[in-house]
PyMOL Python script that loads the backbone (N, CA, C, O; Angstrom):
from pymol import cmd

cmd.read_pdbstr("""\
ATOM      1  N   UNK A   1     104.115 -19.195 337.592  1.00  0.00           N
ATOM      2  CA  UNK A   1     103.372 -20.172 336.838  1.00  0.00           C
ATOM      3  C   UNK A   1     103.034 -19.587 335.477  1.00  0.00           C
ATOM      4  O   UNK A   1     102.533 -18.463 335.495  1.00  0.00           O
ATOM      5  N   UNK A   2     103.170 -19.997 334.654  1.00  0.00           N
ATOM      6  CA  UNK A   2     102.716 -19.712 333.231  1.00  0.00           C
ATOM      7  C   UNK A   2     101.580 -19.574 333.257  1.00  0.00           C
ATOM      8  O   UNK A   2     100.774 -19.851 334.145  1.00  0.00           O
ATOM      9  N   UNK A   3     101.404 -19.014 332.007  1.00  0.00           N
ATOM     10  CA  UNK A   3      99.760 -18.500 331.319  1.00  0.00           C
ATOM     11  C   UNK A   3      99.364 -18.086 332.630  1.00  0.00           C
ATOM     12  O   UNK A   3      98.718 -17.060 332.412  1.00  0.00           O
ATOM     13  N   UNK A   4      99.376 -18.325 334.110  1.00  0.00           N
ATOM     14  CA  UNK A   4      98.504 -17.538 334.983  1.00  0.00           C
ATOM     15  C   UNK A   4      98.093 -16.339 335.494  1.00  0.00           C
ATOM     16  O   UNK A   4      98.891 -15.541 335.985  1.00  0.00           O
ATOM     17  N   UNK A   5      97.018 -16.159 335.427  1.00  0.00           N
ATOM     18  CA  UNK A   5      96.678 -14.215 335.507  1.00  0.00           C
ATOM     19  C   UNK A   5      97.421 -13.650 336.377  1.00  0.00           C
ATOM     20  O   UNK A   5      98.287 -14.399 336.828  1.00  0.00           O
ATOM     21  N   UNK A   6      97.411 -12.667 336.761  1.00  0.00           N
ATOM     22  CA  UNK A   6      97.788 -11.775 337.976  1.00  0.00           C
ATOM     23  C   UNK A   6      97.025 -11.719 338.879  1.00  0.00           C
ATOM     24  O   UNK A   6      95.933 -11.512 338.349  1.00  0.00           O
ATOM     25  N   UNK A   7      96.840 -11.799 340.422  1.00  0.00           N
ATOM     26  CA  UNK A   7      95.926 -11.706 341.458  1.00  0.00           C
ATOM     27  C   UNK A   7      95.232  -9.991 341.737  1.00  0.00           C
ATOM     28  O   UNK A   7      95.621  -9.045 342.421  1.00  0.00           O
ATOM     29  N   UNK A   8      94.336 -10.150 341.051  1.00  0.00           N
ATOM     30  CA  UNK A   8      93.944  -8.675 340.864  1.00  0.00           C
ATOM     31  C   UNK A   8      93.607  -8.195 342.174  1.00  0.00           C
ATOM     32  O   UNK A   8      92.650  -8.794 342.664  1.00  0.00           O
ATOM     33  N   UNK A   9      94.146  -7.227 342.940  1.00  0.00           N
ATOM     34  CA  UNK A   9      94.091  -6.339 344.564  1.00  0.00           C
ATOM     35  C   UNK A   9      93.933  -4.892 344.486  1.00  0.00           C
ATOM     36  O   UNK A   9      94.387  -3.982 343.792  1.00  0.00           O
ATOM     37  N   UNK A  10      92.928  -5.052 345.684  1.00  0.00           N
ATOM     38  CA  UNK A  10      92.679  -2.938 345.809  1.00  0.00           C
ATOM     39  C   UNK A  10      90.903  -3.541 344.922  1.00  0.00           C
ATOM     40  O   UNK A  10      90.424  -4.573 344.452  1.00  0.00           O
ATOM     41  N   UNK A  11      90.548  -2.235 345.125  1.00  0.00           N
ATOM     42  CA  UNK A  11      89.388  -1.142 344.218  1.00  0.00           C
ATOM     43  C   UNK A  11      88.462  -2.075 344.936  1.00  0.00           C
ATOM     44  O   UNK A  11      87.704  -2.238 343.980  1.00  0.00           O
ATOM     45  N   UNK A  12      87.876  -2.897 345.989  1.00  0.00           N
ATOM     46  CA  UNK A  12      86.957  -3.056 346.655  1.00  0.00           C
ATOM     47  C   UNK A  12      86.109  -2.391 346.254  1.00  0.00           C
ATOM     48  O   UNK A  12      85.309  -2.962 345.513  1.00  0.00           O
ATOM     49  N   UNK A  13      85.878  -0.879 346.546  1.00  0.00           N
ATOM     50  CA  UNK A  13      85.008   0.039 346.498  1.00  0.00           C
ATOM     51  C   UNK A  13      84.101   0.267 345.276  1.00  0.00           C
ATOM     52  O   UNK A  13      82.896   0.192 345.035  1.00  0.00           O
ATOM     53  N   UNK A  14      85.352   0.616 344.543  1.00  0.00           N
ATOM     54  CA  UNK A  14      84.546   0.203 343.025  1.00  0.00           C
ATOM     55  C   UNK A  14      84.178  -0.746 342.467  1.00  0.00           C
ATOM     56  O   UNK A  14      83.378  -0.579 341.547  1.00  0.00           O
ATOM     57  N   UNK A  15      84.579  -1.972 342.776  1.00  0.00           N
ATOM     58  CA  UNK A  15      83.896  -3.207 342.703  1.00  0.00           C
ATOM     59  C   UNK A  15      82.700  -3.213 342.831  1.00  0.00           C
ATOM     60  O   UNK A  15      81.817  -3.534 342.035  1.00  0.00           O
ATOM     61  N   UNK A  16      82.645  -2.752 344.137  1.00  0.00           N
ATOM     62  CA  UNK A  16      81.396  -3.041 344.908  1.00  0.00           C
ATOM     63  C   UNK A  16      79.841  -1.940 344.002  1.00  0.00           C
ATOM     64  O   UNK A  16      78.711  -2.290 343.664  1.00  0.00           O
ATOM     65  N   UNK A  17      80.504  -0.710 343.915  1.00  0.00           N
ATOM     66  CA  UNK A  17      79.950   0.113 343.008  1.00  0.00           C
ATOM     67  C   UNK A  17      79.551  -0.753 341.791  1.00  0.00           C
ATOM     68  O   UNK A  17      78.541  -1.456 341.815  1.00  0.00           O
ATOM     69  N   UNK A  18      80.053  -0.708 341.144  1.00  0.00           N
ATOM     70  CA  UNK A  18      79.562  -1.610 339.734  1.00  0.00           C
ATOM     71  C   UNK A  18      78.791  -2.858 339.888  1.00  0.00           C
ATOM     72  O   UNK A  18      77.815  -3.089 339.174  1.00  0.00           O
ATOM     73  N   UNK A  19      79.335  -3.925 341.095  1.00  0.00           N
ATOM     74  CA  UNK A  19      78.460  -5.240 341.244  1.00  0.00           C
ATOM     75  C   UNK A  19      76.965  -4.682 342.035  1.00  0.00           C
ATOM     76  O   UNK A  19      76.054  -5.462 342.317  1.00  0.00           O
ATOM     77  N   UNK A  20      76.932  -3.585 342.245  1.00  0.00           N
ATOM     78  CA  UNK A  20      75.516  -2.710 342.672  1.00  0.00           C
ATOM     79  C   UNK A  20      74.646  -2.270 341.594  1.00  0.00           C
ATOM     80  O   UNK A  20      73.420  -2.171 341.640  1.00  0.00           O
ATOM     81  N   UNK A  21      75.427  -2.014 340.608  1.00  0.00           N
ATOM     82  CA  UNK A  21      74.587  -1.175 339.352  1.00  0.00           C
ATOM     83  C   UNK A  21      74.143  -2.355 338.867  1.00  0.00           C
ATOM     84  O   UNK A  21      72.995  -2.377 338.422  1.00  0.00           O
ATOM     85  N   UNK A  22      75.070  -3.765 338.843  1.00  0.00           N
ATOM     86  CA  UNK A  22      74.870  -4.619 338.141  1.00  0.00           C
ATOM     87  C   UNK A  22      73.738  -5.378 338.395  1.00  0.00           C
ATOM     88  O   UNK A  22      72.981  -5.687 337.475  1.00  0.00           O
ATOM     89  N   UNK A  23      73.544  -5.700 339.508  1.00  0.00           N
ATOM     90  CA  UNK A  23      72.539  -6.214 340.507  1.00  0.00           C
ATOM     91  C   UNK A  23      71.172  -5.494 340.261  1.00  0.00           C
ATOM     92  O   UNK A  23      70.041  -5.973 340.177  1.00  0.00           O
ATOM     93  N   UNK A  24      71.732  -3.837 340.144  1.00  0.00           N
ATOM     94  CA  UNK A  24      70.118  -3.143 340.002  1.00  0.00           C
ATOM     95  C   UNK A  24      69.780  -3.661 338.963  1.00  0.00           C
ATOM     96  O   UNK A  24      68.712  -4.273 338.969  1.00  0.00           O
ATOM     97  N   UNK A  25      70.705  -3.582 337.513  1.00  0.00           N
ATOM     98  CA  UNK A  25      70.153  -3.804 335.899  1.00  0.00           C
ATOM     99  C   UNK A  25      69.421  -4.838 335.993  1.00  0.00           C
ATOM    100  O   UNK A  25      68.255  -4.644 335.648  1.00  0.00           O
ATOM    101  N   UNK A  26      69.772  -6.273 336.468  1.00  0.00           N
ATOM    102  CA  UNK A  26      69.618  -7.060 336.658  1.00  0.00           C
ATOM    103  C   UNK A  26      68.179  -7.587 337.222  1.00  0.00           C
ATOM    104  O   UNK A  26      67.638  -8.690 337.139  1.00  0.00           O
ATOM    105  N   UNK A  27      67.726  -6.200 337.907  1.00  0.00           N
ATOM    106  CA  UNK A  27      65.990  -6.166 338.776  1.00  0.00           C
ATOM    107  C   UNK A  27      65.316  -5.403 337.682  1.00  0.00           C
ATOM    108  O   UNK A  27      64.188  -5.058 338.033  1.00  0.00           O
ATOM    109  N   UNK A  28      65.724  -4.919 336.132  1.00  0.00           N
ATOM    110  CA  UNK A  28      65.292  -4.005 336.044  1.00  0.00           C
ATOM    111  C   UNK A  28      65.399  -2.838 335.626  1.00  0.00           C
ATOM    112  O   UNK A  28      64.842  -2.460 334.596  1.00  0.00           O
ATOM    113  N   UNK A  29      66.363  -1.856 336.597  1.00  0.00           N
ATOM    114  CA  UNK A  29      66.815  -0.574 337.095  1.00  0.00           C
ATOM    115  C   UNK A  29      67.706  -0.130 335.807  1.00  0.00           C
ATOM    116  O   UNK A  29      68.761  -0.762 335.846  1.00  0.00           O
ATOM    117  N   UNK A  30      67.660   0.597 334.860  1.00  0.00           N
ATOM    118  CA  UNK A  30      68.651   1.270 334.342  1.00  0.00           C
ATOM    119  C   UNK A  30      69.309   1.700 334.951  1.00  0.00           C
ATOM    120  O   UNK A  30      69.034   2.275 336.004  1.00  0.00           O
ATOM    121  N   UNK A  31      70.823   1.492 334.276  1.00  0.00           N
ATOM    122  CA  UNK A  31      72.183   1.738 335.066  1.00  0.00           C
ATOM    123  C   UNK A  31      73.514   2.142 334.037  1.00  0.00           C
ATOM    124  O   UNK A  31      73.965   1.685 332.987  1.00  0.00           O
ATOM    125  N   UNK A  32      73.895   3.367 335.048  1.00  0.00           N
ATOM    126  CA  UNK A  32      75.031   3.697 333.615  1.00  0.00           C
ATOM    127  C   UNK A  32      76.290   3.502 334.799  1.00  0.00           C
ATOM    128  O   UNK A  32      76.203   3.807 335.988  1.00  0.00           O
ATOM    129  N   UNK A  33      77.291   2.997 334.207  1.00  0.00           N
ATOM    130  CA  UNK A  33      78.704   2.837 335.065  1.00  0.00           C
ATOM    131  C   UNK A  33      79.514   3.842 334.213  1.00  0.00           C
ATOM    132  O   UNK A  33      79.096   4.043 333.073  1.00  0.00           O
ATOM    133  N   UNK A  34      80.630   4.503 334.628  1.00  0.00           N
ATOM    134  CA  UNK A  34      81.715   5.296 333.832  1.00  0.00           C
ATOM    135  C   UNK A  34      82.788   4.931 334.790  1.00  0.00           C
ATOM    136  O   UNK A  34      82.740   5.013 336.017  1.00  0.00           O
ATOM    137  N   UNK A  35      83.775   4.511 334.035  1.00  0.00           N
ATOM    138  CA  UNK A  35      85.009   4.315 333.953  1.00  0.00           C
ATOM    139  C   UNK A  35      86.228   5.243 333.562  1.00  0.00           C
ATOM    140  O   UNK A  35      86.689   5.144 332.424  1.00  0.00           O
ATOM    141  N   UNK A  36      86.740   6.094 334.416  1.00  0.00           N
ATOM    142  CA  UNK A  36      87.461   7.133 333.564  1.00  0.00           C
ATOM    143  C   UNK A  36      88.710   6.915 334.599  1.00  0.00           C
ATOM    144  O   UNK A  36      88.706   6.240 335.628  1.00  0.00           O
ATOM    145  N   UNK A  37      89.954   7.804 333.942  1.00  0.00           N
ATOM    146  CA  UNK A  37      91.454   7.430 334.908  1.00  0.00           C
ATOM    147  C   UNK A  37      92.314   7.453 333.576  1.00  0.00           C
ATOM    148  O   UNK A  37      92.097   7.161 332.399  1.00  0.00           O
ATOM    149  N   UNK A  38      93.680   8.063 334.501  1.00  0.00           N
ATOM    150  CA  UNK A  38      94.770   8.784 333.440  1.00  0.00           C
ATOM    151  C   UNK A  38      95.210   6.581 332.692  1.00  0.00           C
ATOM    152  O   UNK A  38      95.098   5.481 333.232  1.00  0.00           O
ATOM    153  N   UNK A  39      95.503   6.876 331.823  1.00  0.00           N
ATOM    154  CA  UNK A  39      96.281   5.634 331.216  1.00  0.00           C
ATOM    155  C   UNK A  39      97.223   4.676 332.393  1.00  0.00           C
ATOM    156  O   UNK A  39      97.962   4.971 333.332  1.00  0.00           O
ATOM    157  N   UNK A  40      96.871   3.725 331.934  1.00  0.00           N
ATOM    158  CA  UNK A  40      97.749   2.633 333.074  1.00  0.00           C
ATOM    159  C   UNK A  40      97.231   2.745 334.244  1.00  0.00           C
ATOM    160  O   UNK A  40      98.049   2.306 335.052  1.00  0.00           O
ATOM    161  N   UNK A  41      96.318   3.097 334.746  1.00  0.00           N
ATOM    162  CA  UNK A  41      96.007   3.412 335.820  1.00  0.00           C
ATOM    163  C   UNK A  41      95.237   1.989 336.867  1.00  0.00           C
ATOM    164  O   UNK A  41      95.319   1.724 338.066  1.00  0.00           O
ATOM    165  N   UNK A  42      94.468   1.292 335.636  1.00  0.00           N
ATOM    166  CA  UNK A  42      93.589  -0.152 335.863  1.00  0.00           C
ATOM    167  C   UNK A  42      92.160  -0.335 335.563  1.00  0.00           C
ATOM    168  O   UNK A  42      91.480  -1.194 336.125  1.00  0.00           O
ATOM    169  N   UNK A  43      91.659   0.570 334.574  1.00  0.00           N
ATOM    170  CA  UNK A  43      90.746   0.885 334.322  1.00  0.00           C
ATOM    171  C   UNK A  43      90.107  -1.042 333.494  1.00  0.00           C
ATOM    172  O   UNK A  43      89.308  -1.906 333.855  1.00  0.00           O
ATOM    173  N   UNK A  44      90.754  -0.917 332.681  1.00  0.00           N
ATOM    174  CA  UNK A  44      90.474  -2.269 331.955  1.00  0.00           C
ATOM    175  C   UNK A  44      90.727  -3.278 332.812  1.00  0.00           C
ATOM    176  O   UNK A  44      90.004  -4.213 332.470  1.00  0.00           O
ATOM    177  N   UNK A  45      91.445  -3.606 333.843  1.00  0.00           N
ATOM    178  CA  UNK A  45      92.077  -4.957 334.685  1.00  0.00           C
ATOM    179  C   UNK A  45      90.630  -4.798 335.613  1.00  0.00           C
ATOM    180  O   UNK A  45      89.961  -5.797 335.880  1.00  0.00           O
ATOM    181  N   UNK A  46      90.227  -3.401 336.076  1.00  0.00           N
ATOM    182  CA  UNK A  46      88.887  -3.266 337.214  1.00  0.00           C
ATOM    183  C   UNK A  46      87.483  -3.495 336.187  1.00  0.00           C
ATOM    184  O   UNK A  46      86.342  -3.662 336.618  1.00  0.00           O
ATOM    185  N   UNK A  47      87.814  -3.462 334.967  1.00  0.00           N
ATOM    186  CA  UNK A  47      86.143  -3.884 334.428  1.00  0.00           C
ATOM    187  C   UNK A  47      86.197  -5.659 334.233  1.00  0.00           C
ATOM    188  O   UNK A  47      85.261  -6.435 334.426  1.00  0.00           O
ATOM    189  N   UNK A  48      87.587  -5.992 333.795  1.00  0.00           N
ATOM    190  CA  UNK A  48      88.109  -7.301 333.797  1.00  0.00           C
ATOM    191  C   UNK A  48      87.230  -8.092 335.106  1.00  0.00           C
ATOM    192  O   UNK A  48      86.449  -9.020 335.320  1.00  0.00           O
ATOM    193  N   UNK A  49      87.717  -7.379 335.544  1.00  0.00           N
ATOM    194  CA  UNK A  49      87.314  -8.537 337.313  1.00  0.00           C
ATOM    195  C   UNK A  49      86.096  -8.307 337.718  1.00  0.00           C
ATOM    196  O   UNK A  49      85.557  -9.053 338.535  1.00  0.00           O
ATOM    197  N   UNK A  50      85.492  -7.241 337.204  1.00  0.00           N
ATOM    198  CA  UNK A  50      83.938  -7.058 337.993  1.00  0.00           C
ATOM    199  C   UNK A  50      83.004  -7.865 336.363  1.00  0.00           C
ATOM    200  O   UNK A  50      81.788  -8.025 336.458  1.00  0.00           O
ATOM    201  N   UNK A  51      83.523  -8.166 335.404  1.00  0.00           N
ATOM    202  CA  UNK A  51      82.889  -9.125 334.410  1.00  0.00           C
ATOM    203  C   UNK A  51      83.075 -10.813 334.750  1.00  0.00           C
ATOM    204  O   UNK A  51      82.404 -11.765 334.350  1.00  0.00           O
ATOM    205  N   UNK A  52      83.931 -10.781 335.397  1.00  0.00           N
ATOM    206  CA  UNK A  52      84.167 -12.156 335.782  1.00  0.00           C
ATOM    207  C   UNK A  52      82.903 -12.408 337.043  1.00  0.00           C
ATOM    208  O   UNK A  52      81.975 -13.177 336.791  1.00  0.00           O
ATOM    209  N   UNK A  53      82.959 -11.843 338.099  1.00  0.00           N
ATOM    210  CA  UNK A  53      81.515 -11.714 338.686  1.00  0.00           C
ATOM    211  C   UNK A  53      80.134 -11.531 338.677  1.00  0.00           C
ATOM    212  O   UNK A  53      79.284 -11.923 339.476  1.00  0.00           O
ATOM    213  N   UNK A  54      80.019 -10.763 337.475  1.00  0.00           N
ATOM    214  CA  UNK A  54      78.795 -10.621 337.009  1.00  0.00           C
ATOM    215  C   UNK A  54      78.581 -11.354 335.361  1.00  0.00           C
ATOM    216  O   UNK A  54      78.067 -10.893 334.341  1.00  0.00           O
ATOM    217  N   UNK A  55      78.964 -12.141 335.535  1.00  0.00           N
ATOM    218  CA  UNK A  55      79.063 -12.970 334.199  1.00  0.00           C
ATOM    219  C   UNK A  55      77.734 -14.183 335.238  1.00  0.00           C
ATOM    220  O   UNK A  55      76.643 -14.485 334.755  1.00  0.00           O
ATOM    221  N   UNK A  56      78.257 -14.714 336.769  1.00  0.00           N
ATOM    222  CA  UNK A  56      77.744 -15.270 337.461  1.00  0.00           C
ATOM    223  C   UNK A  56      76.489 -14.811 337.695  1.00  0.00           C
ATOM    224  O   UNK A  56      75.762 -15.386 338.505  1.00  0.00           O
TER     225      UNK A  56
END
""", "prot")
cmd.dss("prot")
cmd.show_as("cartoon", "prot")
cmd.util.cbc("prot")
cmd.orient("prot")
Protein backbone atom coordinates (compact mmCIF):
# COMPACT_ATOMS: atom_id res chain seq x y z
CA UNK A 1 0.00 0.00 0.00
CA UNK A 2 1.41 3.36 -0.60
CA UNK A 3 2.38 6.15 1.66
CA UNK A 4 1.77 3.35 4.44
CA UNK A 5 4.18 3.13 7.40
CA UNK A 6 5.90 0.03 8.26
CA UNK A 7 4.38 -2.18 11.16
CA UNK A 8 6.84 -1.30 13.74
CA UNK A 9 7.83 -5.02 15.84
CA UNK A 10 10.18 -6.08 18.74
CA UNK A 11 11.50 -3.52 21.62
CA UNK A 12 8.36 -4.19 23.90
CA UNK A 13 10.74 -3.73 26.64
CA UNK A 14 11.89 -0.52 25.81
CA UNK A 15 8.71 0.67 25.00
CA UNK A 16 7.53 -0.15 28.02
CA UNK A 17 10.65 1.60 29.70
CA UNK A 18 10.03 4.94 28.19
CA UNK A 19 5.95 4.78 28.37
CA UNK A 20 7.07 4.41 32.33
CA UNK A 21 9.30 7.46 32.46
CA UNK A 22 6.61 9.01 30.52
CA UNK A 23 3.81 8.29 32.80
CA UNK A 24 6.16 9.27 35.80
CA UNK A 25 6.88 12.96 34.02
CA UNK A 26 3.53 13.12 33.56
CA UNK A 27 2.76 12.76 37.77
CA UNK A 28 5.43 15.07 38.15
CA UNK A 29 8.61 12.85 38.49
CA UNK A 30 11.64 14.08 36.58
CA UNK A 31 12.72 11.76 34.00
CA UNK A 32 15.69 11.38 31.74
CA UNK A 33 15.37 8.60 28.82
CA UNK A 34 18.77 7.87 26.69
CA UNK A 35 18.66 6.44 23.57
CA UNK A 36 21.98 5.16 22.36
CA UNK A 37 22.83 2.12 19.55
CA UNK A 38 25.37 1.65 16.67
CA UNK A 39 23.58 3.47 13.40
CA UNK A 40 20.62 1.73 11.74
CA UNK A 41 20.01 -0.02 14.53
CA UNK A 42 16.13 1.69 15.31
CA UNK A 43 16.86 4.13 17.55
CA UNK A 44 14.66 6.89 15.75
CA UNK A 45 11.74 4.27 14.41
CA UNK A 46 11.67 3.20 18.69
CA UNK A 47 11.31 6.99 19.78
CA UNK A 48 8.88 7.27 16.62
CA UNK A 49 6.43 4.78 18.15
CA UNK A 50 6.71 5.45 21.82
CA UNK A 51 5.71 9.43 20.64
CA UNK A 52 2.82 8.20 18.95
CA UNK A 53 1.63 6.79 22.45
CA UNK A 54 2.48 9.29 24.55
CA UNK A 55 1.30 12.04 22.43
CA UNK A 56 -2.18 10.21 23.92
Amino acid sequence: MRGSQPTFVGRAHELAQIHAAAGSAAGGQAQFVLVEGLPGVGKTSLLDEALKHCAD
